[in-house]
C-alpha positions as CSV (number, residue, x, y, z in Angstrom):
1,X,13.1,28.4,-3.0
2,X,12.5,25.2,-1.5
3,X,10.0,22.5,-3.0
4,X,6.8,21.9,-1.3
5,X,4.7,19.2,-2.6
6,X,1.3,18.7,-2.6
7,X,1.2,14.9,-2.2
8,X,-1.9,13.3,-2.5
9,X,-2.7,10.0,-1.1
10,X,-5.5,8.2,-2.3
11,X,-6.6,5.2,-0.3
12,X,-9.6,2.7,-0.5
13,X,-11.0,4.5,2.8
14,X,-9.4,7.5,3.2
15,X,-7.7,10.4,1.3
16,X,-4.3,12.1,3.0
17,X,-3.4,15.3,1.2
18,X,-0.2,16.8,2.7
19,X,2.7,19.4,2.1
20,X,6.0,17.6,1.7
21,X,9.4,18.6,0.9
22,X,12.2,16.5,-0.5
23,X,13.9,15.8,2.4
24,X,11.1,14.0,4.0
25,X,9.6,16.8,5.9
26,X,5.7,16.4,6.1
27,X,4.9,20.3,6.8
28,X,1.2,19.7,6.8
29,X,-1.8,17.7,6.5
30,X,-5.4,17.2,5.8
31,X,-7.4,14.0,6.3
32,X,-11.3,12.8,4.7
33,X,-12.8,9.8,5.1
34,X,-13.6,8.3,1.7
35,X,-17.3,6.3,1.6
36,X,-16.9,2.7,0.2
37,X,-17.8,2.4,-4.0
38,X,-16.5,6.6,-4.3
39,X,-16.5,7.7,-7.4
40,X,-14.0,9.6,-9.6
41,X,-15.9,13.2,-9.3
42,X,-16.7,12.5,-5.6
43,X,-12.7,12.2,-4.6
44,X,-11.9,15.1,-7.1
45,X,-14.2,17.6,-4.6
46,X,-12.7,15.7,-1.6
47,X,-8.9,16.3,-3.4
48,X,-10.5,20.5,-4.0
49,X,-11.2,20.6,-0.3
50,X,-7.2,19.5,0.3
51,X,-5.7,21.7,-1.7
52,X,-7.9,24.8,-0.5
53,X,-6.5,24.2,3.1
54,X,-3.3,23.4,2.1
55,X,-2.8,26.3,-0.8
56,X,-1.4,28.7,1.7
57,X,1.8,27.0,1.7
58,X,4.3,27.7,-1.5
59,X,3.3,24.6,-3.3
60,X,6.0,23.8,-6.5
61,X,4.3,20.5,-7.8
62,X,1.9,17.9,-7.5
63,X,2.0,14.5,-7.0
64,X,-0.7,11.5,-6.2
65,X,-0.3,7.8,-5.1
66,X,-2.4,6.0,-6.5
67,X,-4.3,2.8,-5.8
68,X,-4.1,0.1,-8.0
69,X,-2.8,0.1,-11.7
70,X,-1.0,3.2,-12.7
71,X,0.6,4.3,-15.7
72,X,3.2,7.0,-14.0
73,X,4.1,8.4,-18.0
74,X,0.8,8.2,-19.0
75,X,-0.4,10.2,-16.1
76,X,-3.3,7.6,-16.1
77,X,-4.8,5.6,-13.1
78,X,-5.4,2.8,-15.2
79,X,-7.5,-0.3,-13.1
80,X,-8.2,-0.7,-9.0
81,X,-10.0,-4.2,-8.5
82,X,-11.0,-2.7,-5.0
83,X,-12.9,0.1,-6.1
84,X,-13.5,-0.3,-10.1
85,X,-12.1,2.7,-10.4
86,X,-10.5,2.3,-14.6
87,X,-8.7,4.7,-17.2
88,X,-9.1,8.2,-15.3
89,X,-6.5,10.3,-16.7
90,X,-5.8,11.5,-13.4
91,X,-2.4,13.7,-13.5
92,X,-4.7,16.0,-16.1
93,X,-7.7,16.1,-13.4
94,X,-5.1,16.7,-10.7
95,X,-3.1,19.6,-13.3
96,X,-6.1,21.4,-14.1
97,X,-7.8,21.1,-10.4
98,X,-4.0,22.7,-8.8
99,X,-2.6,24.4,-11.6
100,X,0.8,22.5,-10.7
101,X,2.9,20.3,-13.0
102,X,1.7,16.6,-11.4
103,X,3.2,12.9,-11.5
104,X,1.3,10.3,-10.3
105,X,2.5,6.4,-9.2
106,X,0.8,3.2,-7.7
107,X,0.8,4.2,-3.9
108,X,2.9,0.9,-2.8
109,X,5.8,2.0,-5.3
110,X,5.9,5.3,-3.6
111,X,5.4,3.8,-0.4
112,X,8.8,1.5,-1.3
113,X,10.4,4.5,-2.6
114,X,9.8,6.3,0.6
115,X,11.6,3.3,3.0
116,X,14.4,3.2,0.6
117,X,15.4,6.5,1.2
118,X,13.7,7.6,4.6
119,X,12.8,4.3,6.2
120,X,14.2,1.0,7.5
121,X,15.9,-0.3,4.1
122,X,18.0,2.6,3.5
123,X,21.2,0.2,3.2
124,X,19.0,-2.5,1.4
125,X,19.3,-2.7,-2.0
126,X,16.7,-5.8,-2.7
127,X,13.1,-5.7,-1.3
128,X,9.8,-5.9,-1.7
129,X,7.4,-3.3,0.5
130,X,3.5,-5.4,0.9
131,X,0.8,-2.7,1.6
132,X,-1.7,-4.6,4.3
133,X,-4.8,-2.3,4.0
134,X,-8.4,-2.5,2.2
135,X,-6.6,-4.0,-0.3
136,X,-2.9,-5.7,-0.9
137,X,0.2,-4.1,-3.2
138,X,3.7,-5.1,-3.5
139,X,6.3,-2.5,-4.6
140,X,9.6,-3.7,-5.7
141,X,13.4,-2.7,-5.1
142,X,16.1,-4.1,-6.8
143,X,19.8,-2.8,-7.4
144,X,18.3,0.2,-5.7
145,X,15.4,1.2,-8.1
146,X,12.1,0.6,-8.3
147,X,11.1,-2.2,-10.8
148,X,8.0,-1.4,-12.7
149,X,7.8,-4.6,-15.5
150,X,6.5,-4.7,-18.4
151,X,3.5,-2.5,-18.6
152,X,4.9,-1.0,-15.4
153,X,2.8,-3.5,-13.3
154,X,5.4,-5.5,-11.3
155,X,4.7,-6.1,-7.5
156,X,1.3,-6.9,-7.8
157,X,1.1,-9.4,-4.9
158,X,-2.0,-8.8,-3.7
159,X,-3.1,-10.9,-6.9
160,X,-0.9,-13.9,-5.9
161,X,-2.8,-17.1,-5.6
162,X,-2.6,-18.5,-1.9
163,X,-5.3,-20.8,-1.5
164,X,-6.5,-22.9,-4.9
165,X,-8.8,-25.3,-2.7
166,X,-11.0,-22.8,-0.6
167,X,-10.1,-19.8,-2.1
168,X,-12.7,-16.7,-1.9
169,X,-13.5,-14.2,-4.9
170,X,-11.1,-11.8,-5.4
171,X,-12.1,-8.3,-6.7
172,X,-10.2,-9.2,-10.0
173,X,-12.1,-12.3,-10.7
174,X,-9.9,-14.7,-9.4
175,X,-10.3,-16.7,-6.2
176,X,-8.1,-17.2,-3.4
177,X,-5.5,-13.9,-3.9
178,X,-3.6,-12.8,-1.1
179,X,-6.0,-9.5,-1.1
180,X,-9.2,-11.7,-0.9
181,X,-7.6,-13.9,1.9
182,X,-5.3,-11.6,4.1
183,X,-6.6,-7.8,3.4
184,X,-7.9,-5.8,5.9
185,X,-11.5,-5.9,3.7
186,X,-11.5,-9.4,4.0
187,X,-10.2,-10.1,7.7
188,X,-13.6,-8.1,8.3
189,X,-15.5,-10.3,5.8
190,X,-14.1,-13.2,7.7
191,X,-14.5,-12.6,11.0
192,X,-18.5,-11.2,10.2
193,X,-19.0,-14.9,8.4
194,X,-17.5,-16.7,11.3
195,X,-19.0,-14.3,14.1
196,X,-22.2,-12.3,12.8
197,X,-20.3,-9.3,14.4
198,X,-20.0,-6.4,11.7
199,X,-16.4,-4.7,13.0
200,X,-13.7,-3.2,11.0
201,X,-10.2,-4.8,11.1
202,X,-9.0,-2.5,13.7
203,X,-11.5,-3.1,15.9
204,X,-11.0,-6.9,15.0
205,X,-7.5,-6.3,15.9
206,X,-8.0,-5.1,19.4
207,X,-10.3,-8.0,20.2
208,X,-7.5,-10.2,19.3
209,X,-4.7,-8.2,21.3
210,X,-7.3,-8.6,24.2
211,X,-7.2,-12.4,23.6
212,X,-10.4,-13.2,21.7
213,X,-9.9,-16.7,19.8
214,X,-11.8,-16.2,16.6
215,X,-10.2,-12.9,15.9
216,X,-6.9,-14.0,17.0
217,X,-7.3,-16.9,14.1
218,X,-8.6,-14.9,11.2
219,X,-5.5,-12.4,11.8
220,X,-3.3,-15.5,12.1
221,X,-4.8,-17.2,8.6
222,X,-4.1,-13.5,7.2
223,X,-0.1,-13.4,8.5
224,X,0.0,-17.2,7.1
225,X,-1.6,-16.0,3.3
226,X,1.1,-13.2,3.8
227,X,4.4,-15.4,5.0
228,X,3.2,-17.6,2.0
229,X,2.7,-15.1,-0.9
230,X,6.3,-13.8,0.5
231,X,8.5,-16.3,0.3
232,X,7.7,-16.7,-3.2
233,X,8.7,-13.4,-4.0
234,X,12.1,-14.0,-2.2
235,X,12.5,-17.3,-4.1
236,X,12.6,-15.5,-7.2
237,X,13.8,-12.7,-7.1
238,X,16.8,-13.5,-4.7
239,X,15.5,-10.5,-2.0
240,X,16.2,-10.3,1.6
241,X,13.6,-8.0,3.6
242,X,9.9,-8.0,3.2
243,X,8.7,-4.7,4.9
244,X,4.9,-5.3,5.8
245,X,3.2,-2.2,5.8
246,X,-0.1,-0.2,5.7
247,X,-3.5,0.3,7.8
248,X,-3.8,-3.0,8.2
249,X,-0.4,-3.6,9.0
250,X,-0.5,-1.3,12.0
251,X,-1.5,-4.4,14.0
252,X,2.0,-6.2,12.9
253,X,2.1,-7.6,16.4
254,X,-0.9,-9.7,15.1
255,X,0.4,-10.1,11.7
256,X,4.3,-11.0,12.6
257,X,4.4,-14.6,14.0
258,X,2.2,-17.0,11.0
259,X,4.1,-14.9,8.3
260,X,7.5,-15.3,10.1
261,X,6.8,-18.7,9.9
262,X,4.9,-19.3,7.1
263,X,8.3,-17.2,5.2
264,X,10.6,-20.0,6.7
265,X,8.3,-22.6,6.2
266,X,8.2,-21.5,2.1
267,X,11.0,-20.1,1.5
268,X,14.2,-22.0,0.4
269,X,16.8,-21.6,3.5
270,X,19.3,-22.6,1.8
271,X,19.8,-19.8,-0.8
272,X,18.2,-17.4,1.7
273,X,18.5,-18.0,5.1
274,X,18.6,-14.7,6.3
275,X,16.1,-13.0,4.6
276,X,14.5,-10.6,7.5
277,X,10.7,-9.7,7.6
278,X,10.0,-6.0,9.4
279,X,7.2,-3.4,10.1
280,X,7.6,0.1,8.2
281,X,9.1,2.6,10.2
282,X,7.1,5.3,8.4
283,X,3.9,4.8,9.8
284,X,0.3,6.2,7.7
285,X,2.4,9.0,6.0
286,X,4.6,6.0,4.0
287,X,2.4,7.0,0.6
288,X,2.8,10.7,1.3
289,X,6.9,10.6,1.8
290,X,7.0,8.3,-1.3
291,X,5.7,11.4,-3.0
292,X,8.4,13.3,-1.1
293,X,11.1,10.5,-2.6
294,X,9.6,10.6,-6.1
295,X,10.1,14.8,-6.4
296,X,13.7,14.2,-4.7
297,X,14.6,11.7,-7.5
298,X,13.7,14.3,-9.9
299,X,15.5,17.0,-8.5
């Protein structure tokens, strides 16, 4: 019998549930909007409402991305500065709500797992995949795996400090991280402070592919933050692609030019003059495949 997975995708706006199989088949689908400050029981019920339109399908296993900190042994969604969402033991919640064995992993790990074996860097063995979306993750590649760190936190970009002098609070506490200068949250902040207009990032995006100046600028100050934050991780960690994906990240037309150059302006060319910057080839479903990749490395 083939495995079908019910992946679960939680976002900071949305939640994706879908039926998956190893090979990267999406079979199904079902889509909620999620209200801004949800709570735990809230997304439970909207997670219930998944699973009883997907149930029909032969469903072997369970498996969540998560936002934010997550302890994938633990089974525990451990901190998300964007919602303040801590310590929900959430592969029990989901066990008990599905009856299905469940794993769980921070979404932008599963989202990297998914282009390494579906996506653009399926002959790359050293990268790092940013999420661009309410809020900013990094997940890592190198030698082929995933990198977790101690405490299984690596790839936390979005928590990178990239502006010390004029930096805005970050959901964390700290002021001027990548996500408070460059995610999709804050390019709405930004452009509200600099505009009075209340718009989401997408609409914010279309004014600036329609040639408006001021949102042309905040997206370009958000592909700079990004370039910057980028090029660090390169520096270190000798890598050479930085896949940009994401909601957010949709609008990589937008996005592409200040972080190309921002990434050669940081970087150092002379150990990595070729490192390449690209746009996810898997689209919104990058969280739900890295589900997919997660039950095929298991298998």
């Amino acid at each position: 019998m083939q495995s079908h997975i019910f992946a679960v995708d939680i976002g900071g706006s949305k939640l994706i549930c879908g039926v998956v199989t190893p090979q990267g088949d999406i079979l199904d689908t079902y889509r909620e909007e999620l209200a801004p400050g949800y709570r735990v029981g809230e997304l439970l019920q909207r997670i219930q409402s998944g699973y009883a339109h997907l149930r029909h399908h032969t469903l072997t296993a369970c498996c969540a991305a998560i936002p934010g900190l997550a302890d994938p042994h633990e089974g525990t969604w451990r901190y998300s500065p964007f919602s303040g969402i801590a310590d929900v033991p959430i592969a029990k919640e989901l066990m008990m709500l599905t009856g299905l064995p469940t794993s769980i992993d921070n979404d932008v790990n599963l989202s990297a797992l998914a282009e390494r074996r579906y996506g653009c860097c399926q002959n790359t063995e050293d990268f790092l995949w940013i999420t661009v979306s309410n809020g900013i993750g990094g997940g890592l590649l190198l030698n082929g795996r995933l990198y977790r760190g101690a405490g299984m936190t690596a790839g936390e970009i979005g928590h990178v400090t990239v502006e010390e002098l004029s930096g805005r609070l970050c959901g964390c506490g700290k002021r001027g991280c990548l996500e408070a200068m460059a995610s999709g949250a804050s390019i709405a902040t930004i452009y509200r402070e600099r505009t009075g207009k209340h718009l989401s990032a997408k609409e914010i995006a279309a004014r600036a592919q329609a040639g408006e100046d001021a949102a042309l600028r905040v997206w370009q100050a958000a592909g700079g933050y990004i370039g910057k934050a980028a090029a660090h991780a390169v520096n270190l960690l000798g890598l050479d692609t930085v896949v940009l994906g994401g909601g957010a990240a949709q609008a990589f037309d937008l996005l592409a030019p200040a972080a190309e150059a921002s990434l050669r302006r940081f970087v150092f060319q002379g150990a990595h003059p070729a490192v390449r910057l690209c746009h996810s080839s898997l689209g919104p479903y990058a969280s739900l495949l890295g589900c997919a990749a997660l039950a095929a490395e298991k298998t």
